[in-house]
The first five atom37 places (N, CA, C, CB, O) and aatype in JSON, in Angstrom:
{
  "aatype": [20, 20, 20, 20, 20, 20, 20, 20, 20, 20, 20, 20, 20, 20, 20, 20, 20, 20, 20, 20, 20, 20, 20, 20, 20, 20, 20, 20, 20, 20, 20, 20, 20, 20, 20, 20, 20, 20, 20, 20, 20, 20, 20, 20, 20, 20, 20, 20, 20, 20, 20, 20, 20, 20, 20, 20, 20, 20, 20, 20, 20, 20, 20, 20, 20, 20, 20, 20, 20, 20, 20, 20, 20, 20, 20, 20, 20, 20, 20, 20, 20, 20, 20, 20, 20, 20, 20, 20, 20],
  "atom_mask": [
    [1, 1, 1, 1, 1],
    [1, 1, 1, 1, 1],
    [1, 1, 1, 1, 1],
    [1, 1, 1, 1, 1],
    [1, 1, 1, 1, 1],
    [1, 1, 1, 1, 1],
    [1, 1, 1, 1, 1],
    [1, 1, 1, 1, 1],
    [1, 1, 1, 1, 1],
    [1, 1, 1, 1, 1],
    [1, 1, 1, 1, 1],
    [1, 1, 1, 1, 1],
    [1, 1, 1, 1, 1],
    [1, 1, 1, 1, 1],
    [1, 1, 1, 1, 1],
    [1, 1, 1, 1, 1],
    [1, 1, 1, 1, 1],
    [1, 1, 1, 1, 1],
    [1, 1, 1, 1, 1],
    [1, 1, 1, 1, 1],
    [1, 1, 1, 1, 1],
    [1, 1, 1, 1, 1],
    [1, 1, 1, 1, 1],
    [1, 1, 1, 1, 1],
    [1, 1, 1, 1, 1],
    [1, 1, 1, 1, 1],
    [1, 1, 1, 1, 1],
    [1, 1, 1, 1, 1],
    [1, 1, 1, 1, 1],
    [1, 1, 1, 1, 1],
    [1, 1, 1, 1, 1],
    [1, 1, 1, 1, 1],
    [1, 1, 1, 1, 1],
    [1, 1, 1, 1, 1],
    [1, 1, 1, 1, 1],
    [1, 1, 1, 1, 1],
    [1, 1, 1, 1, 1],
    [1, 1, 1, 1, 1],
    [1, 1, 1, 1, 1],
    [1, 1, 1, 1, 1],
    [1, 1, 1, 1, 1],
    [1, 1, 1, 1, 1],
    [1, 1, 1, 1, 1],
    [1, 1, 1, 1, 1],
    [1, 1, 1, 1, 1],
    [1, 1, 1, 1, 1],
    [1, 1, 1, 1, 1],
    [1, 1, 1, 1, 1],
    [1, 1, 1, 1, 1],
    [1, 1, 1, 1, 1],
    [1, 1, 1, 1, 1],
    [1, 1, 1, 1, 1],
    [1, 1, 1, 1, 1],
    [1, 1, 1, 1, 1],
    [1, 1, 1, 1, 1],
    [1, 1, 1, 1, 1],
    [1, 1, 1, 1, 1],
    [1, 1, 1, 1, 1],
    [1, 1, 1, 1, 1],
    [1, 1, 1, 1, 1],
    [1, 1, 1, 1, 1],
    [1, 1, 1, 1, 1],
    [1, 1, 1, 1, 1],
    [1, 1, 1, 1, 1],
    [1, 1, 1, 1, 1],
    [1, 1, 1, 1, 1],
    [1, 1, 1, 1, 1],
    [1, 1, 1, 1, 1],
    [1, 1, 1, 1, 1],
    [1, 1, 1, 1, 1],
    [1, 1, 1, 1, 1],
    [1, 1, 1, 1, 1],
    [1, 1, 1, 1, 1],
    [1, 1, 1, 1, 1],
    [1, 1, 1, 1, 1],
    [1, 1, 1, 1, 1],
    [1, 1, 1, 1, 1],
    [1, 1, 1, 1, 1],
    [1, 1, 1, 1, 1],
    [1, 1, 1, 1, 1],
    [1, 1, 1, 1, 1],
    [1, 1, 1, 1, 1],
    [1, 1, 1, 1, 1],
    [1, 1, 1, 1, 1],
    [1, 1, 1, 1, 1],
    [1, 1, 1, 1, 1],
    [1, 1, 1, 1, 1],
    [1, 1, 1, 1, 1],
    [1, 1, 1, 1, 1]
  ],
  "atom_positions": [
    [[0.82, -1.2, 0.0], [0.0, 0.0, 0.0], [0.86, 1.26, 0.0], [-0.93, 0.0, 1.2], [0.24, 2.31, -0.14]],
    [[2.33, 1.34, 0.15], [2.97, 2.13, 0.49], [2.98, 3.04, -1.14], [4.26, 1.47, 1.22], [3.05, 4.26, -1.28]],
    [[2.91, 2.13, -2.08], [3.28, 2.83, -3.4], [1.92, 3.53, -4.41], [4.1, 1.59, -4.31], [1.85, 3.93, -5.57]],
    [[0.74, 3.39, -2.99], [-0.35, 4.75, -3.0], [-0.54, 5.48, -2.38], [-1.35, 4.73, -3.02], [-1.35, 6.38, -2.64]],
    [[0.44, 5.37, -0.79], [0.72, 6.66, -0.26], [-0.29, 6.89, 0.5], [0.92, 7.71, -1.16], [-0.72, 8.03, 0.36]],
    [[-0.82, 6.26, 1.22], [-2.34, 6.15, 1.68], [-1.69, 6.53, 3.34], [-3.34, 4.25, 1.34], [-0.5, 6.35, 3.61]],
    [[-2.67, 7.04, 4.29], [-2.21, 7.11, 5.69], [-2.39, 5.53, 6.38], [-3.18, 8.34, 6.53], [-2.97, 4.49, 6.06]],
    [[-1.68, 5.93, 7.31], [-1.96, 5.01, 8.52], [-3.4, 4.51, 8.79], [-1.55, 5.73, 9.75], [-3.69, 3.32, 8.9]],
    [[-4.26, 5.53, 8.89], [-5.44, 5.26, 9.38], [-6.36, 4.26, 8.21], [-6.08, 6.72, 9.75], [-7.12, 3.32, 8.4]],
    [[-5.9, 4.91, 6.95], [-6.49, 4.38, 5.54], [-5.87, 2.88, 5.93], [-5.82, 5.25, 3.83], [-6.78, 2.05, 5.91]],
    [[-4.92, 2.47, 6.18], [-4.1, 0.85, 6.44], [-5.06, -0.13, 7.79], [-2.0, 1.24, 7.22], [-5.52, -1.26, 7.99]],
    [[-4.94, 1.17, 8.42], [-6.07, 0.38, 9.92], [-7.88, 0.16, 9.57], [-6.08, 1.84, 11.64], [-8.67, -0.58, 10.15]],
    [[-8.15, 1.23, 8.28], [-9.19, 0.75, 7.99], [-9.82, -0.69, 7.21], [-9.4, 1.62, 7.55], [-10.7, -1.49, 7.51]],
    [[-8.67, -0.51, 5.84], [-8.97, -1.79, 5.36], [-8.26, -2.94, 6.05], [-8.69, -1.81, 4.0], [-8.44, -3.99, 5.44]],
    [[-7.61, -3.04, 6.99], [-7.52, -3.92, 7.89], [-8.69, -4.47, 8.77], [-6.68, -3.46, 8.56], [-8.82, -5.67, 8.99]],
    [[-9.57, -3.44, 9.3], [-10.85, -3.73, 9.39], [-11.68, -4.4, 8.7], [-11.28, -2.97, 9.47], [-12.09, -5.51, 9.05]],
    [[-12.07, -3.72, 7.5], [-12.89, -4.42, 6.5], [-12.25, -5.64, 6.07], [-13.17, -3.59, 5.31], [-13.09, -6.5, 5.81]],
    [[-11.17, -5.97, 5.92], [-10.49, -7.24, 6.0], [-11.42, -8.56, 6.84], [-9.04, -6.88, 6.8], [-12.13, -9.5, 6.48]],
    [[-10.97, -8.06, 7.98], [-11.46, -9.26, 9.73], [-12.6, -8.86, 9.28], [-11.03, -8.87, 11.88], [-12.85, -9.8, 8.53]],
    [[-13.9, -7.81, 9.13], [-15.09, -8.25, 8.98], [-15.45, -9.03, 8.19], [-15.72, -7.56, 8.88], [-16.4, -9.76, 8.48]],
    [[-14.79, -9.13, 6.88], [-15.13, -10.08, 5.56], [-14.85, -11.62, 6.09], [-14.0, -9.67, 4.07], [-15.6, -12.59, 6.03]],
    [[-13.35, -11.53, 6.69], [-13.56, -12.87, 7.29], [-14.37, -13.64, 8.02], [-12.94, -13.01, 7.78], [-14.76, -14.79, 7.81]],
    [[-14.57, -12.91, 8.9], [-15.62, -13.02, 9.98], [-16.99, -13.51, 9.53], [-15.82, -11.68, 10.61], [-17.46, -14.54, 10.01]],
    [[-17.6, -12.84, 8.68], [-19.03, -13.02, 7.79], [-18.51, -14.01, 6.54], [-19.75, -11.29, 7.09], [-19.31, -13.92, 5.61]],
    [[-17.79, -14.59, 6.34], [-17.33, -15.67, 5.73], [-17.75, -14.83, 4.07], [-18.17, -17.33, 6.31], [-18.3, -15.39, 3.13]],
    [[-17.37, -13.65, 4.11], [-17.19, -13.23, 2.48], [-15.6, -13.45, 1.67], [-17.54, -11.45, 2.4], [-15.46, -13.15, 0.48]],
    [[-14.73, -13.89, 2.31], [-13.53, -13.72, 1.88], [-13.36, -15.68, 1.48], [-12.4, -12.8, 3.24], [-12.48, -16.07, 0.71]],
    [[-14.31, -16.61, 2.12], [-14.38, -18.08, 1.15], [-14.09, -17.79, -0.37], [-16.04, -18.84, 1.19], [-14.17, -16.72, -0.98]],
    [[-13.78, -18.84, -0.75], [-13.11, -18.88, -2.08], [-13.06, -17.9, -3.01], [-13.55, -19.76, -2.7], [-13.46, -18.11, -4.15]],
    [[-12.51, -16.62, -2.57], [-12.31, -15.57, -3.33], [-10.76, -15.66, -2.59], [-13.44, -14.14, -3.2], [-10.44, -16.17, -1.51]],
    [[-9.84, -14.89, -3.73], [-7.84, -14.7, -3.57], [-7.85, -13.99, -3.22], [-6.67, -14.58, -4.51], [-8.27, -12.94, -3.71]],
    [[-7.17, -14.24, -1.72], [-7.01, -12.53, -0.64], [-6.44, -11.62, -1.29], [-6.01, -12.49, 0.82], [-6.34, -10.52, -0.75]],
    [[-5.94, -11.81, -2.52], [-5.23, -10.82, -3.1], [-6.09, -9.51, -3.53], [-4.55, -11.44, -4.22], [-5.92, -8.29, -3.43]],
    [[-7.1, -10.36, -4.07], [-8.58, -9.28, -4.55], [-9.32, -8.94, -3.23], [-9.96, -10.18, -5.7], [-9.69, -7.79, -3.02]],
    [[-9.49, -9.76, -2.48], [-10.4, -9.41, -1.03], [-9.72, -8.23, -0.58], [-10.38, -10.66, 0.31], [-10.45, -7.27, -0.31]],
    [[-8.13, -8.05, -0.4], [-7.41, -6.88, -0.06], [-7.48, -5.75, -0.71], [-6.29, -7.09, -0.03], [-7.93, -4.84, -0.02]],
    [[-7.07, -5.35, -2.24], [-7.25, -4.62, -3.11], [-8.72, -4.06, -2.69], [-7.02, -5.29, -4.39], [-8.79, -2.93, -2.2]],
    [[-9.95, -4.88, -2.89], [-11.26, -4.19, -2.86], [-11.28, -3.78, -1.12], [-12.69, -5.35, -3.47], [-11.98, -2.78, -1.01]],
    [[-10.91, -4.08, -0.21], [-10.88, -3.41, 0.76], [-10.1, -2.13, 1.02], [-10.66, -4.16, 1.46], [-10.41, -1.29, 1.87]],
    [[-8.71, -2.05, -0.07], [-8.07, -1.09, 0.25], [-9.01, 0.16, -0.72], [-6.44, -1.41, -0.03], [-9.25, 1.3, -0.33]],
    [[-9.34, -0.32, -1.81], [-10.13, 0.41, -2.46], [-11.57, 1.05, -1.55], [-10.42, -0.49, -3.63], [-12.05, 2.16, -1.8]],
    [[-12.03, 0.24, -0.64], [-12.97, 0.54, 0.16], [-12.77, 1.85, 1.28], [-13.18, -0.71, 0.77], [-13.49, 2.82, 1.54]],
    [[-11.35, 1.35, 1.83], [-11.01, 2.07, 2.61], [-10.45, 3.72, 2.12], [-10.16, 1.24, 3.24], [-10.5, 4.79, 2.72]],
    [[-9.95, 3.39, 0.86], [-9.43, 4.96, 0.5], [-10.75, 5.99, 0.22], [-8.39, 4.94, -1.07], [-10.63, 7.21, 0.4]],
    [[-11.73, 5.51, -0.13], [-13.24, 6.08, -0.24], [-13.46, 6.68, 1.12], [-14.48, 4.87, -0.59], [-13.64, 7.89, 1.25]],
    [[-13.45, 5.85, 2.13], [-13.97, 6.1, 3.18], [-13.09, 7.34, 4.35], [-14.16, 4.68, 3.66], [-13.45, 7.86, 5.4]],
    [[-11.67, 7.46, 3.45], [-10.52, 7.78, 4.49], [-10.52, 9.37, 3.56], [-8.74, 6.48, 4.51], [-9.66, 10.24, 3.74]],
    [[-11.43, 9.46, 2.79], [-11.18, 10.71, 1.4], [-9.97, 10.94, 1.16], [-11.72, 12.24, 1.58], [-9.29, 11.96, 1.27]],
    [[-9.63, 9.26, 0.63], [-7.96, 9.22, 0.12], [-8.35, 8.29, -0.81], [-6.55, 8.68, 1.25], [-7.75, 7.22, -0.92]],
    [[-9.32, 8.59, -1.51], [-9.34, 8.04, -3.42], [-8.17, 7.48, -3.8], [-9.47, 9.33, -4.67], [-7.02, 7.9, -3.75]],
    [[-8.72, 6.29, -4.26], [-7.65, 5.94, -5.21], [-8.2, 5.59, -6.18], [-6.75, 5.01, -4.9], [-9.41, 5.55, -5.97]],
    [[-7.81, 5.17, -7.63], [-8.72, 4.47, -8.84], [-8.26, 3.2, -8.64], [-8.51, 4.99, -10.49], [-7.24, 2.84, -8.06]],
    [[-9.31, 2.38, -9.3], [-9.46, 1.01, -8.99], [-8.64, 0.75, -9.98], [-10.84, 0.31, -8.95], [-8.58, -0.47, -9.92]],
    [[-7.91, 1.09, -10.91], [-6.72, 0.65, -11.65], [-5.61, 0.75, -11.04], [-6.54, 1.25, -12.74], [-4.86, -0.23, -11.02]],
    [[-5.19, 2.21, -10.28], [-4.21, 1.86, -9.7], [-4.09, 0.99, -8.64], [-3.8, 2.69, -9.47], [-3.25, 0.11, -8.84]],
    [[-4.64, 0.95, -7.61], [-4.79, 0.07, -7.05], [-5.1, -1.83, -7.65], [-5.64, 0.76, -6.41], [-4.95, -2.85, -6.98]],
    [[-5.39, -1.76, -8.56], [-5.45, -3.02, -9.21], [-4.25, -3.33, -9.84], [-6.49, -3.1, -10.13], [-3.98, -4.5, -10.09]],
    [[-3.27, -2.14, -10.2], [-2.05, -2.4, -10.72], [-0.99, -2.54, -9.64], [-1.72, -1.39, -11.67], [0.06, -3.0, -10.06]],
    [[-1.01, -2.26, -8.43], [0.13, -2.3, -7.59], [-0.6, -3.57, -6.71], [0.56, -0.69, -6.72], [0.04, -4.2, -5.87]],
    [[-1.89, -3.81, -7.0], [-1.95, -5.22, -6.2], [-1.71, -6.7, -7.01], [-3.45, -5.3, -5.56], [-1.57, -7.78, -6.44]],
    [[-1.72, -6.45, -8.54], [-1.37, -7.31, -9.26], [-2.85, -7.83, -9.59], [-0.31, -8.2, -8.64], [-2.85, -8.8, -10.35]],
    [[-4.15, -7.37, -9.15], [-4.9, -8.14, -9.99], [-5.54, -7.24, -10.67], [-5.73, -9.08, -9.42], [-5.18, -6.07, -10.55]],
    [[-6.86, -7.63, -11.73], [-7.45, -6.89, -12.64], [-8.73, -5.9, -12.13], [-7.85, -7.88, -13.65], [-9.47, -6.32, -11.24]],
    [[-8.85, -5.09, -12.49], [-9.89, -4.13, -12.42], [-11.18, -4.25, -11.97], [-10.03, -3.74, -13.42], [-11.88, -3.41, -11.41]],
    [[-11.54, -5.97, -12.42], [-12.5, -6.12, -12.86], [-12.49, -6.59, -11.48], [-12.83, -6.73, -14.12], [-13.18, -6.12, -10.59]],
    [[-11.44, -7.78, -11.34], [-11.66, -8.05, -9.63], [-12.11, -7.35, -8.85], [-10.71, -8.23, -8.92], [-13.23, -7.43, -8.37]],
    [[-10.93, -6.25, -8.55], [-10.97, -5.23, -7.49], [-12.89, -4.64, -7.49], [-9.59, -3.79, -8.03], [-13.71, -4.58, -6.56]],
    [[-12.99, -4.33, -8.81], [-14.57, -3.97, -8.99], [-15.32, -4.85, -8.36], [-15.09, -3.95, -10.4], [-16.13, -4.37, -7.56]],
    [[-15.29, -6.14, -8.5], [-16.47, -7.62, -7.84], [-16.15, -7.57, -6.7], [-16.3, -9.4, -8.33], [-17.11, -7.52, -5.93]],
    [[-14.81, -7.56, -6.07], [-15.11, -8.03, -4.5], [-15.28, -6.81, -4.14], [-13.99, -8.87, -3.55], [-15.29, -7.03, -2.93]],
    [[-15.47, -5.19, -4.26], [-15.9, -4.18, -4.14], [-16.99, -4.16, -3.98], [-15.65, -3.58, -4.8], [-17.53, -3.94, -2.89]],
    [[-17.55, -4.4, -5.05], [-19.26, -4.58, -4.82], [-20.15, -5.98, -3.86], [-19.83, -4.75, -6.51], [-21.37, -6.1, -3.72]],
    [[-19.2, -6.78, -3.38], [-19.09, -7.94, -2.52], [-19.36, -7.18, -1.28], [-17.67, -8.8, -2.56], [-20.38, -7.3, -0.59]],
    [[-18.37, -6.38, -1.06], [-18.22, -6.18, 0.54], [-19.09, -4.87, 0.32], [-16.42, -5.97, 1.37], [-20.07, -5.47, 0.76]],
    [[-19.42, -4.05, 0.12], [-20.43, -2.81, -0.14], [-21.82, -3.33, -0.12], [-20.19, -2.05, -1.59], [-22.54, -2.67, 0.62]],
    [[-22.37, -4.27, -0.7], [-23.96, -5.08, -0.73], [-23.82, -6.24, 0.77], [-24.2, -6.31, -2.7], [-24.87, -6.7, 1.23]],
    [[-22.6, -6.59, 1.35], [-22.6, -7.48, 2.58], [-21.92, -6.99, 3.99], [-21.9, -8.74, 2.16], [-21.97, -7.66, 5.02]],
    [[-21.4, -6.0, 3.89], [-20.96, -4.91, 4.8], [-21.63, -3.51, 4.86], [-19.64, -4.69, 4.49], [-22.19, -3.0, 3.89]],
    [[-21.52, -2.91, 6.11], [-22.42, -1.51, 6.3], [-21.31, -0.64, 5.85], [-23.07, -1.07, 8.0], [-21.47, 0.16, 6.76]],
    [[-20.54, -0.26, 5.34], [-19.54, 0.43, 5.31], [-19.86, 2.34, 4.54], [-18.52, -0.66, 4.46], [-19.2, 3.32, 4.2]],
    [[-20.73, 2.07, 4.59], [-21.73, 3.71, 4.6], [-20.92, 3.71, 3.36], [-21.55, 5.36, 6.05], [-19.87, 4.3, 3.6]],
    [[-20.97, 3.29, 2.11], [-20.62, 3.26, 0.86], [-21.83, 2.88, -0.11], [-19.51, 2.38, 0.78], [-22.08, 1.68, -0.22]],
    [[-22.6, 3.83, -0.84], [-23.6, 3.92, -1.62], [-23.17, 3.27, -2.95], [-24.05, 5.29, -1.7], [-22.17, 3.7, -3.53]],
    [[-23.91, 2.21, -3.48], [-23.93, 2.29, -5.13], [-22.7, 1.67, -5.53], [-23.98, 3.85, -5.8], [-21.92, 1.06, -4.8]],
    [[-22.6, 1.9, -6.83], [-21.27, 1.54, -8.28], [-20.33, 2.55, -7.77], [-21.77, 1.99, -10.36], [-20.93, 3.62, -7.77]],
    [[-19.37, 2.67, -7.41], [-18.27, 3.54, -6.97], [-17.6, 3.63, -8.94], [-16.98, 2.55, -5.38], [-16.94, 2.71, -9.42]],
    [[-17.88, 4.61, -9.54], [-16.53, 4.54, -10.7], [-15.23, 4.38, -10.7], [-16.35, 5.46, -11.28], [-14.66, 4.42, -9.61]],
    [[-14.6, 4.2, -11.69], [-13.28, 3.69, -11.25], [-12.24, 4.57, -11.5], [-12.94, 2.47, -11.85], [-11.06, 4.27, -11.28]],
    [[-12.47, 5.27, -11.78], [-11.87, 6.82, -11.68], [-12.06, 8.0, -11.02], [-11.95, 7.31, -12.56], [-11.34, 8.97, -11.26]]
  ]
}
């Protein structure tokens, strides 16, 4: 996460949304790799430290499209006061 420059707090958040996904058994057979990405993506929304779901899909190594699905995973199964299709820009 360091090479989006995100705060501390943005790191302690999607660390959160992390353990809740586990917890509610949303992170089953989905690659923590994407479960992370869409949480960090979750968390920069929430921390008003935007990031685009490309970059973040490019420094986590998976595709867009991921980061987009388990995004909309944890947003429709978590309260995370996050409305709607987030764009990806």
């Amino acid at each position: 996460m360091s090479e989006l420059e995100l705060s501390a707090e943005c790191h302690k958040t999607a660390k959160k949304i992390i353990k809740i996904a586990e917890i509610r058994g949303l992170t089953s057979g989905r690659g923590p790799t994407g479960v992370c990405a869409a949480a960090i993506y979750a968390a920069s929304i929430l921390s008003e430290e935007r990031r685009t779901q490309r970059a973040i899909a490019k420094t986590s190594q998976v595709t867009e499209v991921t980061v987009r699905n388990r995004f909309q995973e944890l947003i429709e199964n978590l309260d995370l006061g996050i409305k709607g299709r987030q764009s990806s820009n």
